[in-house]
N, C-alpha and C positions, 0 to 999 in steps of 0.2 A: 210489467213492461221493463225490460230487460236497457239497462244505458251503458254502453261504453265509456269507461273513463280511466287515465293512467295519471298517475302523481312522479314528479320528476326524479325524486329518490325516496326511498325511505331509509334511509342509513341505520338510523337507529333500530326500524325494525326488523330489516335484514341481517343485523350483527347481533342483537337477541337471538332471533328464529335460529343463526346458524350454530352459534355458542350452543341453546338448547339442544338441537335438533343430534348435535353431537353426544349428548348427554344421553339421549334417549334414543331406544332401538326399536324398529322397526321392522319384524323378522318375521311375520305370521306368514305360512305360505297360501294362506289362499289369497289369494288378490281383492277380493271383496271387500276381506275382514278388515286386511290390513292398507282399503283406501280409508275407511271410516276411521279408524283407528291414526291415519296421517291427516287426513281432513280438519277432525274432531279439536283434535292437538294445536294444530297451526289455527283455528278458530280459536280457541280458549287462550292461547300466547298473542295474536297479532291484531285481533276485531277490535275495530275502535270501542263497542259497548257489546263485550262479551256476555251472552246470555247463561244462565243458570241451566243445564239443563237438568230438567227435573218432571214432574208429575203433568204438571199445566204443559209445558215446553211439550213432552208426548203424546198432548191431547190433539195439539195445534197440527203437529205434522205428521199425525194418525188423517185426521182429516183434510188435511191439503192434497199428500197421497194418491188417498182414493178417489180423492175428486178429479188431480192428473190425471190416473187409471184410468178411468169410467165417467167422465163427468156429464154427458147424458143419459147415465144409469139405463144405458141397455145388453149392461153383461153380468152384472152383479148380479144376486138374489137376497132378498131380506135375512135368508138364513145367513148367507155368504158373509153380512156383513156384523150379524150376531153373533160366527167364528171368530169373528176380526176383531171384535171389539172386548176381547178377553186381553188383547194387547195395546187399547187404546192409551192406557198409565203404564206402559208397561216401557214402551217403546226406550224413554231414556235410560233405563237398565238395559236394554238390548246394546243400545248405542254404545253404552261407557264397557259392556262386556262383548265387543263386536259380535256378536249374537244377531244372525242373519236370519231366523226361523220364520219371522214376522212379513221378511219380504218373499223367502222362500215360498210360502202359503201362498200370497195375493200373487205371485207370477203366475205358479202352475195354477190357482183356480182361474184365472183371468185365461190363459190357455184356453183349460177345456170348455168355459164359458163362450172364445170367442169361436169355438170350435161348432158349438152348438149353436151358434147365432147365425153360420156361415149355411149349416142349412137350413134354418129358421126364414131369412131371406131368400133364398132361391126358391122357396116353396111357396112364402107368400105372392111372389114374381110371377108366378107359374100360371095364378088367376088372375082374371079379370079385375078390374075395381071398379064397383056401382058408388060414382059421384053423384049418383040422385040420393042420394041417404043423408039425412041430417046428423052430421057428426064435427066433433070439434077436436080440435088438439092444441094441448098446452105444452109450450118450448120453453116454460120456466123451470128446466131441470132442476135445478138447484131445491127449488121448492117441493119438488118430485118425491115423494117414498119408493125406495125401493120394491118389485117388482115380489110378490109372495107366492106368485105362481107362475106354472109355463103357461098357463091359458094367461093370464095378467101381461107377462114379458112377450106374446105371441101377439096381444093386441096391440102392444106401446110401439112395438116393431112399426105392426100393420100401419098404423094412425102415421108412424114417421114417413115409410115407405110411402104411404097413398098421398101424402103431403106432396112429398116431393115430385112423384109423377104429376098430382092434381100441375104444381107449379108449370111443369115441364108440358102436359096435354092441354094447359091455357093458353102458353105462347104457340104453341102448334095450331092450334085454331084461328089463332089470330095472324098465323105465317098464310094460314089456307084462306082465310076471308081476305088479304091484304091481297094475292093473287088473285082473287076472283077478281076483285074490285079493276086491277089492271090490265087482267086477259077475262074477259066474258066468256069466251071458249074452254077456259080451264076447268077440266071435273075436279072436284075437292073433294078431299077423301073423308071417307065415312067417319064418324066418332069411334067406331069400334079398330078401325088401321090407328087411330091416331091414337088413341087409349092404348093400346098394344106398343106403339113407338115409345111413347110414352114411357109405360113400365121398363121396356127396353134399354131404353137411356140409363133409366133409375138402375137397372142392374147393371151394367155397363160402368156406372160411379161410385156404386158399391164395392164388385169389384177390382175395380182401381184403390180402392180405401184399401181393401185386404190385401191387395199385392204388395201396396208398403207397408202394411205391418208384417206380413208376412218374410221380409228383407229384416223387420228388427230381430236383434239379436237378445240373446239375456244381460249383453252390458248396455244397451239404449234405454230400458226398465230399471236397472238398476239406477242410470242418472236418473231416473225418474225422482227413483226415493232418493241417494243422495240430496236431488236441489229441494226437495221438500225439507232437509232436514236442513242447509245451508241457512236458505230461503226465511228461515223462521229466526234468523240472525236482523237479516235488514234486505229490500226487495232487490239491492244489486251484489247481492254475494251471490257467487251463480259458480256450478262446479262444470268446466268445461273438460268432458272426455275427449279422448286425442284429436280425432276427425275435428271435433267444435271446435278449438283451441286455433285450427288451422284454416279452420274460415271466420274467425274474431279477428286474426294476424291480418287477413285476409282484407278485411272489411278495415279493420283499422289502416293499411300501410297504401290501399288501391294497389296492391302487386300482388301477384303471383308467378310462377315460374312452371311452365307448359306448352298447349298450344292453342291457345285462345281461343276457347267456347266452351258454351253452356251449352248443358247435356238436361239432360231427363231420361225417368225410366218410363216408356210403355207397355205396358205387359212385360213382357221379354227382351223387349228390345232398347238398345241404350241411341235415342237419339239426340242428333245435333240442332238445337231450340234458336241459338245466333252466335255467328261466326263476330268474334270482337275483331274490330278494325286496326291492324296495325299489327297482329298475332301471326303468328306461324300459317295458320290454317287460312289466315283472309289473305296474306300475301302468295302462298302458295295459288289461288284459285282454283284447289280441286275437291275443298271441302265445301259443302252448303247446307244452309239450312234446312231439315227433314233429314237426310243422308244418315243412315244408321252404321253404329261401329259393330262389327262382328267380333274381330280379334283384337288384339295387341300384339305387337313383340316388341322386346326390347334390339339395342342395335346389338347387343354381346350373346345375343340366344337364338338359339338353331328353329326351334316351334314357339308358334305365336299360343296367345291364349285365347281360348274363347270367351268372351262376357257375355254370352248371352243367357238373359236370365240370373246373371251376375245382380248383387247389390251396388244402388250404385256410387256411395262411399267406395265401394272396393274398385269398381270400374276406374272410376276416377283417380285413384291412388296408383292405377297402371300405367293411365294416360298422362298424368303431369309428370313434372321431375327437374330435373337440375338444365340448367343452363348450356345450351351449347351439345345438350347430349341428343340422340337422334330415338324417334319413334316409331315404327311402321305401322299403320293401320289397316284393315279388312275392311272394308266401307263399301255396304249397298245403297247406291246411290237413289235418291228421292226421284229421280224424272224419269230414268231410263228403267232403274232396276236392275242395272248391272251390276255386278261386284268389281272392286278394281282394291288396288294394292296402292296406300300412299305412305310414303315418309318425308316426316315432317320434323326439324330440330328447334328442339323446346327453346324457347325464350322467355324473358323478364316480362310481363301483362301487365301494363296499365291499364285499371280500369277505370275508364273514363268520367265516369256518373259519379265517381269517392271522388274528384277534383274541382277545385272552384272554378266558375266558371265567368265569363265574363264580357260586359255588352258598354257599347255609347249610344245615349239618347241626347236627340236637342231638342231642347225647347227654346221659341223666342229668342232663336241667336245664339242659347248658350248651352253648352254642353257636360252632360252630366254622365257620371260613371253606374253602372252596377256590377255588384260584384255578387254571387250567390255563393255562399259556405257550405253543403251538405252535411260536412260534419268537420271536427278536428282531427284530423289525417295526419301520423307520423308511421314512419319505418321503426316497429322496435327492438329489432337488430339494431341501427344506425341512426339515430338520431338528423345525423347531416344528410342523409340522404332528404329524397321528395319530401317535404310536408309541407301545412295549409300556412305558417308563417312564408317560406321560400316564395309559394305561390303567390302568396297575396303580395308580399312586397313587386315582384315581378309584373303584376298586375296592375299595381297602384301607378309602379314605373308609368308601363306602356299606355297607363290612362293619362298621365298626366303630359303625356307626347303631344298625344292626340289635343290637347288644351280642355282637360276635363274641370271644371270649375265646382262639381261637389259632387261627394259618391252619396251612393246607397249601399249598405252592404245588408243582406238577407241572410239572417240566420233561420226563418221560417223552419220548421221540421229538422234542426239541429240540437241530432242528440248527444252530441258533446265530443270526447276525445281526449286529445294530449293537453295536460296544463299547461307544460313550457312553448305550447304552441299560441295559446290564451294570451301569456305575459309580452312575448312577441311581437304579436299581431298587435296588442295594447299600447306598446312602445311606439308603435307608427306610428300612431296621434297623440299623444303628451308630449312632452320635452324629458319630462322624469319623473320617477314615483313611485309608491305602491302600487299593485294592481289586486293582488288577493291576499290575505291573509289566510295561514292555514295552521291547525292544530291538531294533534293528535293525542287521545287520553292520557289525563294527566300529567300533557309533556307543555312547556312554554311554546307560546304561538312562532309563528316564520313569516315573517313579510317576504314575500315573493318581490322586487323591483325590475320599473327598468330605469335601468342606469344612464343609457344613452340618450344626451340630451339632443342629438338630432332627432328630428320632425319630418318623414317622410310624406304625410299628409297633414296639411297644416288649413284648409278650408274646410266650408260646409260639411255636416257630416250626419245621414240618417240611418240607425238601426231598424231592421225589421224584425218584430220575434211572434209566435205565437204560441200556445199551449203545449208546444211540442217542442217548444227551444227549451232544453235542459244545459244543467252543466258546466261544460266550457262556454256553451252558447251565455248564459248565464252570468258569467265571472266576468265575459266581454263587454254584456250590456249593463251590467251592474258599474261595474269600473267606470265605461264611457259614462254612467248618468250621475255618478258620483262626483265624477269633475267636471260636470254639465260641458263636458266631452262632444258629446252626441246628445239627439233627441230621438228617444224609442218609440216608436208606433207599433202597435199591437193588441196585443190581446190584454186581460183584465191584468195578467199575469204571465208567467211563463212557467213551466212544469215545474220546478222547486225541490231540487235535487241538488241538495248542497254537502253530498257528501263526496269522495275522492276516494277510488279504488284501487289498490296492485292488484299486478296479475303475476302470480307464483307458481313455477313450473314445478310440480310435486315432485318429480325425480329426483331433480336435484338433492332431496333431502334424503335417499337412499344410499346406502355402500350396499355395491355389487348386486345391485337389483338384476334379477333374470325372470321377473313379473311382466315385462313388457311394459310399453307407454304407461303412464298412472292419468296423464291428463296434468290439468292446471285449474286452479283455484282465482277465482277473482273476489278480492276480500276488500270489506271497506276498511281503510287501516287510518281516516284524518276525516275530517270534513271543514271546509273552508268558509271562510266570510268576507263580507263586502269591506273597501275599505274602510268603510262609514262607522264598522265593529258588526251591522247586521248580519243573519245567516240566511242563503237564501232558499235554506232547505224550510219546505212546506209553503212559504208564502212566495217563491219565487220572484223577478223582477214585474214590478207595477209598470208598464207601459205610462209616458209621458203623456200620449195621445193613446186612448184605448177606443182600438174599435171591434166591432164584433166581426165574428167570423163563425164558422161551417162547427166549430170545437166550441162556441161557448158553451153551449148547455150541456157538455159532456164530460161524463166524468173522466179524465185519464191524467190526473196531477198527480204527484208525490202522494197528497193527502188522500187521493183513494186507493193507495198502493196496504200492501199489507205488510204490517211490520216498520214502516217507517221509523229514520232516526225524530226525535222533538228538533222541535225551532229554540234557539236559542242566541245568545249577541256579548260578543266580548267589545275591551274598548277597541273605539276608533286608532287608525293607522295616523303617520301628521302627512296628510297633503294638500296643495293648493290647488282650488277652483280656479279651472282653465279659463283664461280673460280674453279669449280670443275672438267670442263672437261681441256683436251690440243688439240689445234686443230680442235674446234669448227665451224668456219669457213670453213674449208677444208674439214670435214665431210661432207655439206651442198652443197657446190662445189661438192664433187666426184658423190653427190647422184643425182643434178643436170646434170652430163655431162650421167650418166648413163638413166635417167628419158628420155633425147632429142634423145635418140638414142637406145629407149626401143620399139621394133616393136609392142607390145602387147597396148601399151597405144598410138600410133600412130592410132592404126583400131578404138581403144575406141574413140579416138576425132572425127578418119569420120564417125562412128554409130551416133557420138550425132549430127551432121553437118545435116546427111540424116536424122534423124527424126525432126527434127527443120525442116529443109524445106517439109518433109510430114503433118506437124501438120500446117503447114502455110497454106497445101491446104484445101480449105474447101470447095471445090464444089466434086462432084461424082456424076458420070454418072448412071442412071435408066434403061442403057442397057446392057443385062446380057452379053452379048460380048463384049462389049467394058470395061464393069466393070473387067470383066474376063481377059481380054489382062491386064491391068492396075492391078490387081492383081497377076499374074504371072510374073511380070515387076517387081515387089517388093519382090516376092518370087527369082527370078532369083538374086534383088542386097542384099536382107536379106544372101544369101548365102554368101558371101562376109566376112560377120561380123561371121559365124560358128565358126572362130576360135577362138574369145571372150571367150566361153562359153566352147571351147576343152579348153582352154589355162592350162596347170595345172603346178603349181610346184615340186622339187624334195622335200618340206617338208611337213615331217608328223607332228600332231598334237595330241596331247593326252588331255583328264581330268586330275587333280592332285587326289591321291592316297584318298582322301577322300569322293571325288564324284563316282571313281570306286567302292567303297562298296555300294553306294547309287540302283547302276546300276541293282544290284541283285535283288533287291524287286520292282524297279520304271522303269518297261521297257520304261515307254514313257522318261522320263528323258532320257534314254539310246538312242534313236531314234531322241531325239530332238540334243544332244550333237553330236552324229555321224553326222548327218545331217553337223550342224555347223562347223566342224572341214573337212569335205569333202569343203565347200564353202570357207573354209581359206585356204585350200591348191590350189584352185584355184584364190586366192584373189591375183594382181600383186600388190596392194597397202599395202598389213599385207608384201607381200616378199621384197619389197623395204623397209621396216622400219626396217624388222631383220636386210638388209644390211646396214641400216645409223647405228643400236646399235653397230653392230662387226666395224665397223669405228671408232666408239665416242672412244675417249683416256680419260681416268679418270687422275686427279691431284690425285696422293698417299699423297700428300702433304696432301691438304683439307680432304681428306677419314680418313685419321688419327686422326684428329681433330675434326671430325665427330665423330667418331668409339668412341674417349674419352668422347666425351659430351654425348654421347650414357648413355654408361658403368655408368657414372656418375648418370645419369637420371635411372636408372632402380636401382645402389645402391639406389641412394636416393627413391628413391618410396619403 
């Protein structure tokens, strides 16, 4: 599981790397040789726990590899891999003498492997499949031997192949018995039409699989091996080739520069999936969803280009572009079928979904804020530009207009981001202090502070995190619990990723490169700690109030990551425990005794119980009765959990008065917000945190004190 995360400098390591970097040359022409060979280097000078690479180190990412490759071993052959494994100790002599032979081999056999698989599948397609046969198949690849014959790799197909139709001709029957039931008049169609739709689909999904691999090229393979070989560093060193690097920016900043929409390839055709509201293409009204692009041109060129059948990396690199510059499109429209001519001038994309977002609830007279984080969101071009500190502060404002008397903020499925966005956002509830500590090997720690002893929110205050809050999510909730700040509700833990990545643009390290893009490197270069001196790498933050949810019993923490840095704990930072609430403790107690004796999160722990033990099975039957019994056996205990998802509360949830203007002209904003505020009022984890806010007792004392240094700070400014 791949986290985003940026450290606010490294100075040190950026004035090493560049002092080196000048020292040493970097001249090999093939481009392969000489990413490894820049990779390799900036790994062994800048990783916070520089690996040895050696004999073991080539065993690991021999085997990681392959399993990328192929990892439900239906291309490979047992010889294939008895080839392979003449290079298994070999690999770190390849690496240190960029000696490519090893991946050279596994491309081209994986080729003509998948070459052979292509009609392997349309043949077995061709017939029927008799679901009266007692047959079974195991989906525990991993567990799997490879395949020692074509009759062997012709059966593993088959069993997948007949899987998958079985799945696909059991909802079909049950589409055609659901119509009977409602029209009596309805003929239902034979088992041999639906058996045949069936397989149809199945080929149909297939190849859709091959038409995208078909689009990789031999540098999409290579990052293959690259991140195998990163990978074997620590589970967030990750090598991003150029495209990647440009949807990481992407994901990290919520901008883009184009004409607002997402695309997909089908077959051939590059279509329009949803027009973003607020984009070029939705303000225009001539683009729509389904509506396929034929050509491009640019505004400076005489013939458009065709994509059709185009990659759609490359598609998409026609279509975006610079600001203010113009596009022409060929676009067969979805409804009519006509072809029509549009031009549209590229602009700045927010996308909406990277930003926080923000609601008020009342209870009992009093009104409370949430705020939802997705992740920590900066521009790294700009720092000043949009990110999740601006936002939040502007949030916080506009709640406290409204007379919001205690937030909630949701870090739920945040997987992390900008540090100096962390320290920020931190700053709006303390007065002053530490927020994280950070070190980098062998170098003296850095207290991160904030300084500003103004207090933008100075009441109630509840975190939400769950198994999937890493990171910044992390350093937020750790901080706030360290100065019993906040009270965390959650999960046992949170993912426990306490390490801190740059992202290094490998160019830069070249004179008079004519290799093209090299991509960029995301290296862990520090790992940080609470200010308590804990790390919250492996054991992540302990929720105050722990309750269960859908990810208990599943593994996806730090600790079942491969490679992970150790837990470890330097000393405590000096700061003082926030004295602003009364009754802090016993807030936590009430919320606790009411949590143990909450029906609704009682059926959530046996939902996650019964899917852990369904995802443990990995065999399934190949007969359509006995699939079918075994399928209605889960449909009878799925009913069980219905009230999950009836569960609703008595609160309602609103926009604040500035986004309801917005609502007039941006129905989807309107749609997307409804949505959102329907899934809060059903959320038992947002209704449990109102109840700890209406608990928390405020010190009038400290508020006062606050409210003065306030006043003072805005005179003086």
């Amino acid at each position: 599981m791949k986290r985003n995360f940026k450290i606010i400098a490294v100075v040190l390591l950026m004035a090493a790397a560049s002092c080196s970097f000048t020292t040493k040359k970097f001249e090999d022409p093939n481009k392969d040789k000489l990413l490894i060979d820049l990779i390799t280097y900036v790994l062994s000078q800048g990783h916070y726990d520089a690996k040895d690479i050696n004999d073991g180190f080539s065993a690991n990412v021999y085997v990681d590899y392959l399993e990328g490759l192929d990892p439900s071993k239906r291309f490979f052959y047992k010889k294939d891999i008895e080839e392979f494994d003449a290079f298994k100790e070999k690999l770190d002599d390849q690496i240190k003498s960029k000696n490519i032979d090893f991946f050279n081999l596994t491309y081209g056999r994986l080729g003509e492997r998948m070459e052979e698989a292509r009609s392997l599948y349309k043949e077995i397609l061709s017939e029927p499949f008799d679901f009266t046969e007692s047959e079974n198949i195991n989906t525990a690849y991993d567990s799997l031997e490879y395949a020692s014959s074509k009759e062997e790799m012709r059966k593993r197909w088959k069993e997948q192949l007949k899987f998958n139709a079985l799945i696909t001709y059991y909802d079909l029957k049950q589409d055609e018995k659901n119509q009977k039931e409602e029209d009596d008049s309805y003929v239902m169609k034979t088992d041999a039409e639906l058996e045949k739709e069936a397989r149809e689909t199945t080929l149909s999904n297939i190849d859709r699989y091959y038409d995208f691999t078909d689009d990789l090229e031999r540098e999409d393979y290579f990052s293959v091996y690259i991140n195998a070989i990163v990978e074997e560093f620590d589970p967030h060193t990750f090598y991003f080739a150029p495209q990647e690097k440009d949807r990481f920016d992407i994901a990290m900043s919520g901008k883009l520069e184009g004409i607002g929409a997402r695309l997909m390839k089908d077959s051939d055709n590059i279509t329009i999936t949803e027009v973003i509201s607020g984009g070029p293409a939705w303000l225009s009204e001539e683009i729509a969803e389904g509506d396929v692009i034929l050509k491009v041109k640019q505004e400076d060129e005489k013939e458009a280009v065709s994509i059709v059948g185009m990659r759609l990396d490359d598609a998409v690199d026609l279509i975006k572009g610079p600001k203010d510059t113009k596009v022409i499109l060929t676009v067969r429209k979805k409804v009519m079928g006509n072809i029509e001519e549009v031009t549209l001038v590229r602009d700045v994309i927010e996308i909406e979904e990277t930003y926080a977002k923000t609601s008020m609830v009342e209870k009992e007279n009093r009104k409370f804020g949430v705020i939802n984080l997705p992740k920590f969101y900066f521009d790294m071009e700009d720092y000043e530009n949009r990110n999740a500190a601006s936002d939040i502060k502007e949030d916080i404002i506009n709640l406290k207009k409204e007379g919001m008397e205690g937030l909630v903020l949701d870090l739920r499925n945040n997987g992390g981001g900008s540090l100096k966005t962390v320290v920020d956002i931190a700053g709006m509830f303390i007065e002053k202090g530490p927020i994280v500590q950070v070190k980098s090997n062998g170098a003296r720690k850095e207290v991160l502070k904030d300084e500003d002893p103004q207090v933008l929110w100075d009441g109630p205050l509840v975190i939400l995190v769950n198994e999937l809050s890493a990171s910044a999510s992390e350093i937020l909730a750790a901080a706030m619990q360290d100065y019993k700040r906040a009270i965390i509700i959650g999960s046992k833990q949170t993912y426990g990723k306490g390490t801190v990545q740059n992202v290094i643009d490998l160019n830069r390290w070249l004179r008079n490169n004519d290799m093209g893009d090299m991509g960029a490197l995301k290296i862990t270069t520090q790992k940080f700690y609470r200010v308590n001196g804990g790390s919250t790498q492996l054991e992540g933050v302990k929720s105050d109030v722990v309750v269960p949810d859908r990810y208990s019993f599943v593994d996806i923490g730090e600790k079942d990551q491969e490679n992970p840095l150790p837990w470890d704990k330097i000393d405590a930072a000096d700061f003082d425990i926030w004295n602003g609430y009364v009754g802090y403790d016993e807030a936590i107690d009430a919320s606790k005794k009411r949590m143990d004796s909450n029906t609704q999160l009682k059926l959530i722990e046996e939902n996650a119980k019964w899917v852990k033990t369904q995802s443990e099975d990995r065999s399934y039957s190949l007969n359509y009765t006995d699939y079918a019994d075994e399928a209605e056996k889960n449909k009878e205990m799925a009913k069980q959990f219905d009230a999950i998802k009836d569960y609703k509360t008595n609160l309602t949830y609103n926009s604040l008065p500035y986004e309801e203007k917005l609502f007039t002209t941006d129905t989807i904003l309107k749609e997307k917000r409804q949505r959102w505020h329907e899934n809060l009022s059903k959320d038992v984890y947002i209704e449990e945190a109102i109840n700890v806010l209406s608990d928390m007792k405020m010190n009038n004392i400290t508020r006062n004190k606050l409210a003065d240094v306030n006043r003072k700070k805005k005179v003086k400014n």
